[in-house]
C-alpha positions in Angstrom: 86.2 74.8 82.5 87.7 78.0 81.0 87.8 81.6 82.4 88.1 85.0 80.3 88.1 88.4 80.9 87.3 90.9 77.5 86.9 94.2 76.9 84.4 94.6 74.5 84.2 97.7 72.2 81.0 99.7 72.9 79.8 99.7 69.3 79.8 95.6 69.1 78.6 95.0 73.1 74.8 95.0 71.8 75.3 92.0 69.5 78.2 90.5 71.7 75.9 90.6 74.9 72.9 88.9 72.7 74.9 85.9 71.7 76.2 85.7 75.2 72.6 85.8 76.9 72.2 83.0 73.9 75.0 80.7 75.2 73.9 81.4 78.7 70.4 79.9 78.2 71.6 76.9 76.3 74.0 76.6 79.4 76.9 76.5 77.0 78.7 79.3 79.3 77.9 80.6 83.2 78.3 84.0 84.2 80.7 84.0 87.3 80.7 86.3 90.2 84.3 88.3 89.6 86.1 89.6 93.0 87.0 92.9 91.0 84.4 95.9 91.6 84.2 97.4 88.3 81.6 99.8 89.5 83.9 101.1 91.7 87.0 100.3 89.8 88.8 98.7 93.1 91.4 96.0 91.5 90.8 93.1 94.0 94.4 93.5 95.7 93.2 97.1 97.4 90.0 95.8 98.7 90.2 94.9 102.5 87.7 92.3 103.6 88.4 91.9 106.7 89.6 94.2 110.2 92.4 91.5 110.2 93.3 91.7 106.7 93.1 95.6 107.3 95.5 95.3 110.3 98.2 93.5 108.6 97.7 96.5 105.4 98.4 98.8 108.4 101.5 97.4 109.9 103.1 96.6 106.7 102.8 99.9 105.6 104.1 101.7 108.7 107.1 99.7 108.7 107.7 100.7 105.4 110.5 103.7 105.6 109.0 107.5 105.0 110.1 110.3 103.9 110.4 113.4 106.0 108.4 116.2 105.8 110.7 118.7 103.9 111.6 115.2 101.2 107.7 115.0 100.9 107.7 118.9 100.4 110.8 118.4 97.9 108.9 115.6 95.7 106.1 117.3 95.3 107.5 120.9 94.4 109.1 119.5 91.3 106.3 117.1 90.7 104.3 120.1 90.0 106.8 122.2 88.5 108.0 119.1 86.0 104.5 117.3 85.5 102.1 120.0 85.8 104.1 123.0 85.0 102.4 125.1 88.2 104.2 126.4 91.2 102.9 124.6 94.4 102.7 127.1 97.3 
């Protein structure tokens, strides 16, 4: 069995959805639960689903090296001067 994933131009979902409902009830294809949320728009890698899984986030990250406060400070000063052309006080 075969797995897609479309993105289907609003204009043409109307007719695509009907022939898929079609297909669907002559069990020629089966809609399949999808980990991704797209209600929320959470790709599947930054859901947590568990307090272990959630843990593990947590450690990795804070062994990650940080910036200081005044590099943060630095980054985003020219961040918004470059990119958004606005003085951050």
């Amino acid at each position: 069995m075969q797995t897609i994933h479309l993105k289907i131009e609003d204009s043409f979902f109307p007719h695509f959805k009907a022939l898929i409902d079609s297909l669907i009830k002559d069990r020629k294809i089966e809609v399949i639960e999808d980990e991704y949320d797209y209600e929320n728009n959470y790709p599947p890698e930054a859901v947590a689903s568990s307090v272990e899984e959630v843990r593990r986030r947590v450690y990795e990250a804070e062994k990650e090296p940080s910036m200081t406060q005044q590099e943060y400070d630095r980054v985003m000063d020219d961040f918004f001067k470059n990119e958004l052309v606005v003085e951050r006080r």
